[in-house]
KEFIBA-992631 format. One record per residue (C-alpha): x, z, y. Coordinates in steps of 0.001 Angstrom, whole numbers. Layout:
REM KEFIBA-992631
<site><xx>X</xx><zz>Z</zz><yy>Y</yy></site>
...
This chain:
REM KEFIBA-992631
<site><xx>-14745</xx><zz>-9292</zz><yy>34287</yy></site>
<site><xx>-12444</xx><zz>-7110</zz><yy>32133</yy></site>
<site><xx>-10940</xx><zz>-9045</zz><yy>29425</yy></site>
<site><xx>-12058</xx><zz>-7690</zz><yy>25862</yy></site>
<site><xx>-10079</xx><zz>-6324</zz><yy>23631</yy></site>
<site><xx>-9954</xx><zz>-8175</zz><yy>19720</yy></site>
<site><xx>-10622</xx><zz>-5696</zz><yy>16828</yy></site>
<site><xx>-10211</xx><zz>-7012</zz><yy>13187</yy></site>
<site><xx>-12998</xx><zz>-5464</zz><yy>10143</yy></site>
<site><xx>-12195</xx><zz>-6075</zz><yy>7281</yy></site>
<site><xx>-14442</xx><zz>-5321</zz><yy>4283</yy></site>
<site><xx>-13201</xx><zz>-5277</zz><yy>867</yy></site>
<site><xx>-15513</xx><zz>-3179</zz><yy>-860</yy></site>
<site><xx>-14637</xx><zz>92</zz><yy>-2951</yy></site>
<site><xx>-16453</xx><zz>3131</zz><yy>-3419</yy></site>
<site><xx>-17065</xx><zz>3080</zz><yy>638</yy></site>
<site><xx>-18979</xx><zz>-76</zz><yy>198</yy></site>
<site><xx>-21107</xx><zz>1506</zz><yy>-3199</yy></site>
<site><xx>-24150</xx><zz>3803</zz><yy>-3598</yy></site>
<site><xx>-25467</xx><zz>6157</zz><yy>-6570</yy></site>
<site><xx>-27937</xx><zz>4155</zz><yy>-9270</yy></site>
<site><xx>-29265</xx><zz>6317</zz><yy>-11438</yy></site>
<site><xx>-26839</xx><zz>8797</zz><yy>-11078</yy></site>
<site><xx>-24048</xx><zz>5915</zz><yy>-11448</yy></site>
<site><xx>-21518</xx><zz>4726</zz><yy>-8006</yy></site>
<site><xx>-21468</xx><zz>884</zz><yy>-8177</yy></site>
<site><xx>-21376</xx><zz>-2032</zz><yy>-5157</yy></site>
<site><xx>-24152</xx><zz>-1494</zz><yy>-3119</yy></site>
<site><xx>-25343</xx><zz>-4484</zz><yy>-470</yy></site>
<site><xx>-27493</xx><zz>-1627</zz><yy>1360</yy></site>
<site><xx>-24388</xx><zz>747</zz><yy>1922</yy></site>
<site><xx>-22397</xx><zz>-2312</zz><yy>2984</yy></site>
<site><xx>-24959</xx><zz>-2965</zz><yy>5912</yy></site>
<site><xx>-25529</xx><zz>415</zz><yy>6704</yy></site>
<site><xx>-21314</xx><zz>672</zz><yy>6896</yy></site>
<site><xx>-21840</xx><zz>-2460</zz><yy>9273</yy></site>
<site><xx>-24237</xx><zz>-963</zz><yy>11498</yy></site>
<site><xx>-21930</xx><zz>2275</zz><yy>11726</yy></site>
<site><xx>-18795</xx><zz>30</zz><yy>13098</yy></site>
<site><xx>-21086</xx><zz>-2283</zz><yy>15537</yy></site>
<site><xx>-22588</xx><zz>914</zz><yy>17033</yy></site>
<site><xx>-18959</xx><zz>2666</zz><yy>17592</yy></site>
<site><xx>-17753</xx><zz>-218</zz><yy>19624</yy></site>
<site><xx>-21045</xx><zz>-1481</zz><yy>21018</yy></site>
<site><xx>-20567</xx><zz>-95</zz><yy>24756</yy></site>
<site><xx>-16450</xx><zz>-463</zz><yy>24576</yy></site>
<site><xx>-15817</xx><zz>-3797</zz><yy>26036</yy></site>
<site><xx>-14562</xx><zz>-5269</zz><yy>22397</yy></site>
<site><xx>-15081</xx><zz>-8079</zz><yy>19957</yy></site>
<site><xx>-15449</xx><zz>-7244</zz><yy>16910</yy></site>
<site><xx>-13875</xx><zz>-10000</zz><yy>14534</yy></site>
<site><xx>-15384</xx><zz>-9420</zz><yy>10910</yy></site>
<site><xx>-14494</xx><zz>-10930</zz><yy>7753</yy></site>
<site><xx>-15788</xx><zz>-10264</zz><yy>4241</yy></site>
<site><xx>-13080</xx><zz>-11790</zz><yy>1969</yy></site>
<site><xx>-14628</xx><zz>-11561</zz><yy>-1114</yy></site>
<site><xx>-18445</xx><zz>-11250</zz><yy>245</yy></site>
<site><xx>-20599</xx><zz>-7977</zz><yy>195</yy></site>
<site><xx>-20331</xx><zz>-5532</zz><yy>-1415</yy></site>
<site><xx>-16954</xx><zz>-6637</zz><yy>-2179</yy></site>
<site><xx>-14548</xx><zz>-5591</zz><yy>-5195</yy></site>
<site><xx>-13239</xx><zz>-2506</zz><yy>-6314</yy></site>
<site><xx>-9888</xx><zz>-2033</zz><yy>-5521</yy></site>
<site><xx>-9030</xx><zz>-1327</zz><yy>-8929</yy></site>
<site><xx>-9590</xx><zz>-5388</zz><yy>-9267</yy></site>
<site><xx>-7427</xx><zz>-6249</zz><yy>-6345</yy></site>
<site><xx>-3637</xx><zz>-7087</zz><yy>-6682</yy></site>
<site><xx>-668</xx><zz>-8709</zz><yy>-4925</yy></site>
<site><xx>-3131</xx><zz>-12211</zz><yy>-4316</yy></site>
<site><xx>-5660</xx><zz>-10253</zz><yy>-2716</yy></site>
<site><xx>-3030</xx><zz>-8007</zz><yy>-798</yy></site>
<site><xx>-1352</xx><zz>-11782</zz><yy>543</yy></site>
<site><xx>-5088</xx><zz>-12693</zz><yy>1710</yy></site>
<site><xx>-5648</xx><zz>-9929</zz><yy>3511</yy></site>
<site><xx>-2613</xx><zz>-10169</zz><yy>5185</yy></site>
<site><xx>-3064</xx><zz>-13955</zz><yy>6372</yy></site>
<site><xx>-6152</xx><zz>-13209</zz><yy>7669</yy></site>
<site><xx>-3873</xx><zz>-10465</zz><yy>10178</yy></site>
<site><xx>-1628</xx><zz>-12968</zz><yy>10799</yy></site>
<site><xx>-4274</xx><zz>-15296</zz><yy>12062</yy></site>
<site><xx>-5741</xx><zz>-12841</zz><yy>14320</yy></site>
<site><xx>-2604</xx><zz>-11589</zz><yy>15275</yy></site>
<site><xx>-1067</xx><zz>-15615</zz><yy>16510</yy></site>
<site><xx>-4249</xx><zz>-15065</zz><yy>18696</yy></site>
<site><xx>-4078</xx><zz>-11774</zz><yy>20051</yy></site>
<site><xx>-5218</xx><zz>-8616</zz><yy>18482</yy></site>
<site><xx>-5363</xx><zz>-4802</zz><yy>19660</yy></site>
<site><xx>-5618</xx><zz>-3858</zz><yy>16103</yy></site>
<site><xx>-7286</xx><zz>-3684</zz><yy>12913</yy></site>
<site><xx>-9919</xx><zz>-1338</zz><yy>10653</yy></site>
<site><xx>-9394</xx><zz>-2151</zz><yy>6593</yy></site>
<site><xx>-11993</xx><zz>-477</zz><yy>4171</yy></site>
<site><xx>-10251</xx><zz>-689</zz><yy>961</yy></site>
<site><xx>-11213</xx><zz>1159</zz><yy>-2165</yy></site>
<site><xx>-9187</xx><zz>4409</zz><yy>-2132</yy></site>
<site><xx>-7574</xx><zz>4028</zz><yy>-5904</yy></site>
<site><xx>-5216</xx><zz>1661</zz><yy>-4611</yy></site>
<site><xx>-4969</xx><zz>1743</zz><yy>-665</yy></site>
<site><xx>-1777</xx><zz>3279</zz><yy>-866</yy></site>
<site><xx>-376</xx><zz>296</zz><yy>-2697</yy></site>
<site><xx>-1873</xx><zz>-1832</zz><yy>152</yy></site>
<site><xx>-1130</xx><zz>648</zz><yy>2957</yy></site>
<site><xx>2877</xx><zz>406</zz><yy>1567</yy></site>
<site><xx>2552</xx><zz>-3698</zz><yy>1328</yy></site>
<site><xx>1379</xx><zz>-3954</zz><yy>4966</yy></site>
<site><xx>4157</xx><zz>-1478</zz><yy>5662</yy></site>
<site><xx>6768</xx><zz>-3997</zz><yy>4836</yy></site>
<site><xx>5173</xx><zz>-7045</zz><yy>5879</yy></site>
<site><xx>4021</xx><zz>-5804</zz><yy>9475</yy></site>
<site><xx>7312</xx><zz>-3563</zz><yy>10583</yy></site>
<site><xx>7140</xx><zz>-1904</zz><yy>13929</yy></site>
<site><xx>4158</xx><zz>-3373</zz><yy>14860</yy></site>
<site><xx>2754</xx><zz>-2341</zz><yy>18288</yy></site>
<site><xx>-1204</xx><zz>-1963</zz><yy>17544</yy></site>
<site><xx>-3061</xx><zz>168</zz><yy>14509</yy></site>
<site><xx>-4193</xx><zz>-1102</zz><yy>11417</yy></site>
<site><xx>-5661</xx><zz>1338</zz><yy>10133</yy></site>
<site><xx>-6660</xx><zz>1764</zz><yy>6428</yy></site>
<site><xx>-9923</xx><zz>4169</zz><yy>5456</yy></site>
<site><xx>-12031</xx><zz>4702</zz><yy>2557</yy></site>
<site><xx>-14629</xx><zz>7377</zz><yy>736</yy></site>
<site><xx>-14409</xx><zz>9407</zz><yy>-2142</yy></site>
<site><xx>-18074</xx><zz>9555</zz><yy>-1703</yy></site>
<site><xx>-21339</xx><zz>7122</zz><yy>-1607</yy></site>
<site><xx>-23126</xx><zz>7022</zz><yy>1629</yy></site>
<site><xx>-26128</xx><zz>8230</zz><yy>-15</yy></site>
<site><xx>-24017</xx><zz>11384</zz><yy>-1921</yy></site>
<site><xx>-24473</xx><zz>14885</zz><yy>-315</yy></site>
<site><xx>-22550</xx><zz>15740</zz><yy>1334</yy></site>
<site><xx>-20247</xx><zz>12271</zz><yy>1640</yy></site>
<site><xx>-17156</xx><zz>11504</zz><yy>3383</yy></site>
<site><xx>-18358</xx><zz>8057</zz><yy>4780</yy></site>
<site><xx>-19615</xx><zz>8790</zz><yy>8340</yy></site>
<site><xx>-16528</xx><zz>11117</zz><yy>8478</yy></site>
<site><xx>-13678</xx><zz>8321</zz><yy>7803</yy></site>
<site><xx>-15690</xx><zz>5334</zz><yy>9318</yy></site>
<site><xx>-15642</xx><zz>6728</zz><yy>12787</yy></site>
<site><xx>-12535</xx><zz>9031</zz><yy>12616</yy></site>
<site><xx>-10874</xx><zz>5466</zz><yy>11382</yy></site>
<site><xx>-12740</xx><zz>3685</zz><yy>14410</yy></site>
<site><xx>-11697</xx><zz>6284</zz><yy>16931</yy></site>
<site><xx>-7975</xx><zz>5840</zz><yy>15795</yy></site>
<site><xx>-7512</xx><zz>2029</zz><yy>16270</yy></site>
<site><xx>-9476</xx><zz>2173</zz><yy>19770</yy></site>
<site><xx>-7415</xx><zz>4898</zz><yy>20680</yy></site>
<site><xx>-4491</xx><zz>2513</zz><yy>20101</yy></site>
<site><xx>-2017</xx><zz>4691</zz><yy>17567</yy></site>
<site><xx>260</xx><zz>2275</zz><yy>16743</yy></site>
<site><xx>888</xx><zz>1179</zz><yy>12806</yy></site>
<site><xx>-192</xx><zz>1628</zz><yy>9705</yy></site>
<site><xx>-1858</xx><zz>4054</zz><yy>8409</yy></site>
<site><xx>-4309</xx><zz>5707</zz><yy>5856</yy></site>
<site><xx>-7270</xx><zz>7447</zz><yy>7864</yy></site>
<site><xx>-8751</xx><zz>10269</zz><yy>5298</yy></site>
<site><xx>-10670</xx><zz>13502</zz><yy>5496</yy></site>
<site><xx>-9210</xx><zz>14083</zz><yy>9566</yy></site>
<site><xx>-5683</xx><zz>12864</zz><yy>9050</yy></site>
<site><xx>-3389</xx><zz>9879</zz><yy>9464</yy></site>
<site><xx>-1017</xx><zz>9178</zz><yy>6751</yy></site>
<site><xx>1577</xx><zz>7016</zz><yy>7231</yy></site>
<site><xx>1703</xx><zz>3840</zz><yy>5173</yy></site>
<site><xx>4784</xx><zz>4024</zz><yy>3356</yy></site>
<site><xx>4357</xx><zz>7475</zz><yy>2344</yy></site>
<site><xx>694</xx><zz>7580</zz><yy>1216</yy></site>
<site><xx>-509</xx><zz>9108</zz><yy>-2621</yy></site>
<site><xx>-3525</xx><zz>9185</zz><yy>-3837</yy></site>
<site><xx>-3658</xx><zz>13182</zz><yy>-5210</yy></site>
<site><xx>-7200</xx><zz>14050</zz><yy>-5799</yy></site>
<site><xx>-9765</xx><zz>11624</zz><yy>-7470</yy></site>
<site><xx>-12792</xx><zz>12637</zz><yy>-6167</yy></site>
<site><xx>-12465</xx><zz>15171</zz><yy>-3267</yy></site>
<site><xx>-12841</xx><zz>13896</zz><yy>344</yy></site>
<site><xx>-9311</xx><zz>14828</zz><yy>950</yy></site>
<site><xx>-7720</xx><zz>12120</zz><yy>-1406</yy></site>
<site><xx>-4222</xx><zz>11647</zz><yy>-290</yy></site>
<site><xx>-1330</xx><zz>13299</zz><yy>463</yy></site>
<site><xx>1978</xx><zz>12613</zz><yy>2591</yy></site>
<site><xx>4690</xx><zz>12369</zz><yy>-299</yy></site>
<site><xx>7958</xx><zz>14055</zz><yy>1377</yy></site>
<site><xx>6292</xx><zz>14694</zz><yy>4881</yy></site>
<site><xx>3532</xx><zz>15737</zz><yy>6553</yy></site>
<site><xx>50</xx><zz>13982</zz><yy>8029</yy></site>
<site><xx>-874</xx><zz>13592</zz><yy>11461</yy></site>
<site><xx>-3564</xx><zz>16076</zz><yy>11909</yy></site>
<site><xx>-6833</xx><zz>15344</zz><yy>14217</yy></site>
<site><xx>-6154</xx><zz>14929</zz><yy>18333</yy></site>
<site><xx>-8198</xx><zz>15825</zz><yy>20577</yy></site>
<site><xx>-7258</xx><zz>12533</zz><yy>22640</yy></site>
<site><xx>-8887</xx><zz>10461</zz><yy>19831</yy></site>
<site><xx>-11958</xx><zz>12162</zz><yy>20147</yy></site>
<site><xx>-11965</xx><zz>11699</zz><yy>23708</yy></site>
<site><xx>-11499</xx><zz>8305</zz><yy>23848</yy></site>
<site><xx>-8578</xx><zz>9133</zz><yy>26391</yy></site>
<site><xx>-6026</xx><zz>5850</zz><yy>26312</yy></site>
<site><xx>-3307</xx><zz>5059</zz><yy>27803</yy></site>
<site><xx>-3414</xx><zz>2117</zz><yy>30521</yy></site>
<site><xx>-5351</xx><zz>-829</zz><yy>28884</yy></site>
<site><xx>-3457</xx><zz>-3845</zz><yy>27739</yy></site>
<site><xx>-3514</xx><zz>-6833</zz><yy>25374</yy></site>
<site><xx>-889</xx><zz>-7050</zz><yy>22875</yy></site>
<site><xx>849</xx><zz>-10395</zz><yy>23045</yy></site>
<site><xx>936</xx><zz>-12524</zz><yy>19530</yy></site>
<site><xx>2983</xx><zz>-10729</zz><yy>16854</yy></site>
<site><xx>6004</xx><zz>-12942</zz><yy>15858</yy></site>
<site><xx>5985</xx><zz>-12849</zz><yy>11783</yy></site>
<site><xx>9362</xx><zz>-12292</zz><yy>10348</yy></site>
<site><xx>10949</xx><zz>-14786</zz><yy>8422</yy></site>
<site><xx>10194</xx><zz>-12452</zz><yy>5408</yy></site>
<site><xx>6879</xx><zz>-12917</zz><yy>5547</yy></site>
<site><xx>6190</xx><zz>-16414</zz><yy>6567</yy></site>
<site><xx>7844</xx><zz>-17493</zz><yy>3236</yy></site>
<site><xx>5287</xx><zz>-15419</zz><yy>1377</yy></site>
<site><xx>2794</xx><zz>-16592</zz><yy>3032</yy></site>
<site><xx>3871</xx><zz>-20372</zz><yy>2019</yy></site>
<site><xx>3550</xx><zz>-19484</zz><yy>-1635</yy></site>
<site><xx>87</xx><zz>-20306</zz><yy>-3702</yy></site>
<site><xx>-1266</xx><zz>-17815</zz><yy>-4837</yy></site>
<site><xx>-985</xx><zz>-19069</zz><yy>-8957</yy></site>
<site><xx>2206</xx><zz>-18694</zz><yy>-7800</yy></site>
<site><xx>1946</xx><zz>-15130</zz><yy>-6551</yy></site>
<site><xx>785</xx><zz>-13819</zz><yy>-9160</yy></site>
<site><xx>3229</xx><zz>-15277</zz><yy>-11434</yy></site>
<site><xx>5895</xx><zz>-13881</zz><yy>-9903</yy></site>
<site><xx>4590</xx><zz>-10209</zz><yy>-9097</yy></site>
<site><xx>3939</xx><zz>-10608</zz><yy>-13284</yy></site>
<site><xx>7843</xx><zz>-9923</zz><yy>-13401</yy></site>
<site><xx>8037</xx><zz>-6482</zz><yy>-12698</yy></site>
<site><xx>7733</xx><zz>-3727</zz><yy>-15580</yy></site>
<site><xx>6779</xx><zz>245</zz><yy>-15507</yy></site>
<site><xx>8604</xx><zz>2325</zz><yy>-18363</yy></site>
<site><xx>6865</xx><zz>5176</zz><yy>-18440</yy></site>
<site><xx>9074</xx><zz>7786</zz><yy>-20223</yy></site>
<site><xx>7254</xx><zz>10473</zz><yy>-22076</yy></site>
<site><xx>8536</xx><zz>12770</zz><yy>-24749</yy></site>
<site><xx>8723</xx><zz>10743</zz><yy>-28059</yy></site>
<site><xx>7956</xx><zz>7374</zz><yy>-26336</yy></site>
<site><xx>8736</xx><zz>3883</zz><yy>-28028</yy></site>
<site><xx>10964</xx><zz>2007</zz><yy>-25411</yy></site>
<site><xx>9155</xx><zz>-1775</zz><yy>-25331</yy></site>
<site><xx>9611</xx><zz>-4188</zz><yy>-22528</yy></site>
<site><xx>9294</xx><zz>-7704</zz><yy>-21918</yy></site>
<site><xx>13176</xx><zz>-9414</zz><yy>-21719</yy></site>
<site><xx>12038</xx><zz>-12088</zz><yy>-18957</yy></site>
<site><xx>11092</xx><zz>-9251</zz><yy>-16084</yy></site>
<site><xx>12943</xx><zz>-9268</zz><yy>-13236</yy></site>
<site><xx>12603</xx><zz>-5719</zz><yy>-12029</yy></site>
<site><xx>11823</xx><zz>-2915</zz><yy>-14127</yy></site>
<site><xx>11168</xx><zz>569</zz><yy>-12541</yy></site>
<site><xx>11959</xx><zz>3657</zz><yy>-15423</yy></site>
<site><xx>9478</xx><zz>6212</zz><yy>-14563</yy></site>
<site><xx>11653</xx><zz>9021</zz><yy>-15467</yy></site>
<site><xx>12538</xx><zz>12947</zz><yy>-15470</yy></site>
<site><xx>13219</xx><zz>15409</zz><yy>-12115</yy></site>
<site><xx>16368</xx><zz>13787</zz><yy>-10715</yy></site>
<site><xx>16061</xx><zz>10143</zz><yy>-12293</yy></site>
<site><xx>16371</xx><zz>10556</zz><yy>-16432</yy></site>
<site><xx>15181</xx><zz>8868</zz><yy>-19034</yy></site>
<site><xx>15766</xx><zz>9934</zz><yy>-22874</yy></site>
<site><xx>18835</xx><zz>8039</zz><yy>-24659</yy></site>
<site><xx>16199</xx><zz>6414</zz><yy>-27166</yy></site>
<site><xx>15179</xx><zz>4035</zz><yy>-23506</yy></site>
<site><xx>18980</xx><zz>3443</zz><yy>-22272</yy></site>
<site><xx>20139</xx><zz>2710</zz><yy>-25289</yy></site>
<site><xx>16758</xx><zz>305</zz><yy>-25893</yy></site>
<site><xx>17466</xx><zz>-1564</zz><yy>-22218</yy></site>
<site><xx>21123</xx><zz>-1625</zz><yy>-22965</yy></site>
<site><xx>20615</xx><zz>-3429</zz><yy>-26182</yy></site>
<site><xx>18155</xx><zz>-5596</zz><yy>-25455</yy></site>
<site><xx>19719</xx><zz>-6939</zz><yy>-22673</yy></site>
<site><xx>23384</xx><zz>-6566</zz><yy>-23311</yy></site>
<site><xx>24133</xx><zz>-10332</zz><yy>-23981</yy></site>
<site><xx>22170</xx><zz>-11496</zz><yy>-21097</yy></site>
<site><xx>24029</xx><zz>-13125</zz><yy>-18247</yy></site>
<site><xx>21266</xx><zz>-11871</zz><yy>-15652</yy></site>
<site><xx>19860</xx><zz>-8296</zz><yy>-16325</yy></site>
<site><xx>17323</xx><zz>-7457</zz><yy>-14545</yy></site>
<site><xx>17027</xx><zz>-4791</zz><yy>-11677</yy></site>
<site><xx>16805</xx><zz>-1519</zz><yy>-12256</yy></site>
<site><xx>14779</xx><zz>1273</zz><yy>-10142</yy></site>
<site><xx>15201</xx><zz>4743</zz><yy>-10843</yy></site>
<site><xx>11798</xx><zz>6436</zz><yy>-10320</yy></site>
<site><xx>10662</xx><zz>9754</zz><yy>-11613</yy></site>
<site><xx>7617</xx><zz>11524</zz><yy>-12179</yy></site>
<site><xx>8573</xx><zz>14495</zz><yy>-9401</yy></site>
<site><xx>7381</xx><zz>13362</zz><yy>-6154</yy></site>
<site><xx>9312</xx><zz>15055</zz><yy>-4072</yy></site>
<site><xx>12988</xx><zz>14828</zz><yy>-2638</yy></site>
<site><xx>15580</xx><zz>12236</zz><yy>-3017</yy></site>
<site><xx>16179</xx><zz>11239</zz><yy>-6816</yy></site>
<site><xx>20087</xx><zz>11493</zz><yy>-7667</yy></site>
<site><xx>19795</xx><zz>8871</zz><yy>-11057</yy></site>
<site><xx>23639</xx><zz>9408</zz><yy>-11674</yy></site>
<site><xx>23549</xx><zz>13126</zz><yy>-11366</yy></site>
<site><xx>24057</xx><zz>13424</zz><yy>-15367</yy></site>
<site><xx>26636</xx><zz>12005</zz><yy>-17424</yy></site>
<site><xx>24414</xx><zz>11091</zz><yy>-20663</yy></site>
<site><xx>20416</xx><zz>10691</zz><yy>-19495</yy></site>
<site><xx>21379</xx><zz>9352</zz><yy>-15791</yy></site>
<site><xx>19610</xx><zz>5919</zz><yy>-15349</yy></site>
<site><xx>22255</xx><zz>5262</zz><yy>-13592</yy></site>
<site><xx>24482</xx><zz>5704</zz><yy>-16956</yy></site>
<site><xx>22723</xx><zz>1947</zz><yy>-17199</yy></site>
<site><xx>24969</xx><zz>719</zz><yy>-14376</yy></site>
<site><xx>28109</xx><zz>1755</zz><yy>-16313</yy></site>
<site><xx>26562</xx><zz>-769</zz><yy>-18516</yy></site>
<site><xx>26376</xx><zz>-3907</zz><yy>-16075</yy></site>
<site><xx>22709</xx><zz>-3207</zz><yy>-14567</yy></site>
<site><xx>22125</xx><zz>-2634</zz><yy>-11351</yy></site>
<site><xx>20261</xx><zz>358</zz><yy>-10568</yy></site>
<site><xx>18648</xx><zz>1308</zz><yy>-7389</yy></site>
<site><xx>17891</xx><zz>4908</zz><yy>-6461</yy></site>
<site><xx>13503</xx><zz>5383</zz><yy>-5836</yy></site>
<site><xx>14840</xx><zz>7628</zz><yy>-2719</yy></site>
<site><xx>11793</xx><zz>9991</zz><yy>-1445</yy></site>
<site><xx>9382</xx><zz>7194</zz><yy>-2013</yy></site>
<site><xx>6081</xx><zz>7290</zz><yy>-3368</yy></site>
<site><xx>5580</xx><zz>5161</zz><yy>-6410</yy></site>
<site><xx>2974</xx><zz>3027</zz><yy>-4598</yy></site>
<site><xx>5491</xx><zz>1918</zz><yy>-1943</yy></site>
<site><xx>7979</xx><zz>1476</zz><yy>-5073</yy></site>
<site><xx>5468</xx><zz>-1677</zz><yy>-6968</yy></site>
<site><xx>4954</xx><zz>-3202</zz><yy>-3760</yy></site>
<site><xx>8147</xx><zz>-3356</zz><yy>-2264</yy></site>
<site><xx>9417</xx><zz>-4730</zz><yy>-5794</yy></site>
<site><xx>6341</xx><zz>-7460</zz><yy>-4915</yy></site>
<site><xx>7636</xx><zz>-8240</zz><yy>-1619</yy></site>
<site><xx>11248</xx><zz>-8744</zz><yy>-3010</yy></site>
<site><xx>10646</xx><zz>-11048</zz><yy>-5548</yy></site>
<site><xx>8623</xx><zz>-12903</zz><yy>-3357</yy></site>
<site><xx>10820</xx><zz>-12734</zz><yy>-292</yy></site>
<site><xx>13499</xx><zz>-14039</zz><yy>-3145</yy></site>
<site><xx>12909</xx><zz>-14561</zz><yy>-6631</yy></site>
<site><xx>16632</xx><zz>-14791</zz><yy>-7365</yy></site>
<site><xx>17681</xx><zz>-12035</zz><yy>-5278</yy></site>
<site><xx>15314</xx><zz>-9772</zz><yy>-5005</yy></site>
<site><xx>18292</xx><zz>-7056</zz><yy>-4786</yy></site>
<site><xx>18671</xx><zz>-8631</zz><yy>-1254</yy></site>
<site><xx>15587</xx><zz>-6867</zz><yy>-175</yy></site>
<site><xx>15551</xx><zz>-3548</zz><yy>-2139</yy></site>
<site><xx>18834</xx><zz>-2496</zz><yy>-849</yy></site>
<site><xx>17450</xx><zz>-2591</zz><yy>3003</yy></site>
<site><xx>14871</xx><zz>294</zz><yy>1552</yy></site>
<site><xx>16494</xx><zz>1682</zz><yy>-1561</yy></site>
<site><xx>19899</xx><zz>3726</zz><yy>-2116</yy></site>
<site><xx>22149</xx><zz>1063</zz><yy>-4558</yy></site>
<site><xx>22915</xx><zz>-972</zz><yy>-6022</yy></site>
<site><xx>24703</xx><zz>1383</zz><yy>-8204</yy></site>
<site><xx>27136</xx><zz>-324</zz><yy>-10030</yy></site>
């Protein structure tokens, strides 16, 4: 008899797992079974075992409510399934923060050779018209047909972890590709058409990630506690907290930030043997971000100062707060180490 293949659910909850109470979305036990039944029946006559788990029970959270703990626990329970052999995995996430999950997953699963695929609604199950029976089996269709890593499954498209935003808040088509394009339906996962079965063998986990995984999850949280967001808006009071270890200045078009917020960061921290790290984001999404290209407003006018100030790249913000989780976890002292295998810098 053919050997079956192992599929990982995982429900977290979100708006996917809600439904409408007087005229209000909130978690929803009902929808949550119904969501069940949908999955069990997609794979019910394809030779596979479905292996579910319910993290945090039914309905689940919102997403909202999830952070870098939760993110850590959903990846051990991956890396359990994958030490055993796995042909992929379906994650319903709430869609307010699946790209931040989508980019963590990114980074800790690499070139992985199976799907985990990431899907959500916009929409209750018991909305007209909803965007549940939609993503549920366009999502299902996508890890049986065996596309390889991860992605977010929305409104008939793939988009690809790293590069995943969250653009619309309540329209089925939530996300867009920052600085590329989604993978568009195919007819071959409609079909069902594969390529010649096979098993995956166990994943080997990178170094990287086996020493997050040792850490408690107090301990977790602590540490993802040390990054900042500046946001810089016209008139803005600079205020950060001197013991972070990475603070990202969400800045101007090619990196800027007014002179009121360099002059702030350069001040607070100029006697400080270790400043922190520096990433130059900016509020427009698209192309690479040049944070030196001005003499006076530059972020990287900071690293003239003794920062060290990495370039954001083409990189969605989401991708941006989790890789700065996965560097000060990977190393709390360092976490430069690991930003400049992603980021442009250090400049210096």
């Amino acid at each position: 008899m053919e050997k079956k293949e192992r599929i990982l659910v995982i429900f977290t909850g979100g708006t996917i797992a809600s439904g409408l109470h007087n005229k209000v979305t909130g978690p929803s036990k009902k929808s949550s079974q119904s969501i069940y039944g949908y999955i069990k029946h997609f794979f019910q006559d394809k030779n596979v075992e479905l292996i579910c788990h319910e993290p945090w029970g039914m309905p689940g959270k919102d997403s909202s409510n999830l952070d870098p703990v939760n993110w850590v626990q959903i990846t051990s329970l991956i890396v359990q399934e994958l030490e055993k052999g796995l042909d992929g995995a379906l994650i319903l996430y709430g869609t307010d923060t699946m790209a931040y999950l989508s980019s963590w997953l990114n980074l800790c699963f690499p070139n992985i050779d199976i799907p985990i695929i990431l899907t959500g609604s916009q929409l209750t199950l018991d909305y007209k018209p909803e965007d549940v029976t939609i993503n549920i089996p366009g999502a299902a269709q996508v890890v049986y047909y065996r596309f390889p890593g991860v992605w977010i499954y929305c409104n008939w498209k793939l988009f690809p972890g790293n590069r995943a935003h969250k653009a619309h808040a309540l329209h089925p088509d939530a996300f867009i590709v920052s600085n590329g394009t989604p993978i568009y339906f195919n007819m071959d996962w409609a079909t069902g058409i594969r390529k010649t079965a096979y098993h995956s063998s166990p994943y080997i986990v990178t170094p990287q990630l086996k020493r997050v995984l040792t850490l408690s999850y107090p301990k977790i949280r602590e540490i993802c506690q040390k990054i900042s967001w500046m946001m810089c808006a016209p008139g803005m009071e600079p205020l950060v907290d001197l013991t972070k270890k990475i603070i990202c200045i969400y800045g101007f078009g090619a990196g800027n930030a007014p002179l009121t917020v360099l002059n702030y960061l350069r001040e607070e921290f100029g006697n400080e043997q270790k400043k922190p790290c520096i990433i130059a984001c900016s509020q427009a999404e698209g192309g690479v971000k040049k944070p030196d290209y001005y003499q006076d407003v530059g972020i990287a006018w900071l690293a003239r100062n003794g920062f060290k100030v990495w370039n954001q790249m083409d990189y969605p913000v989401e991708f941006i707060q989790a890789l700065c989780c996965f560097a000060l976890l990977n190393n709390f002292d360092n976490p430069g180490a690991v930003l400049s295998k992603y980021l442009q810098g250090p400049f210096n």
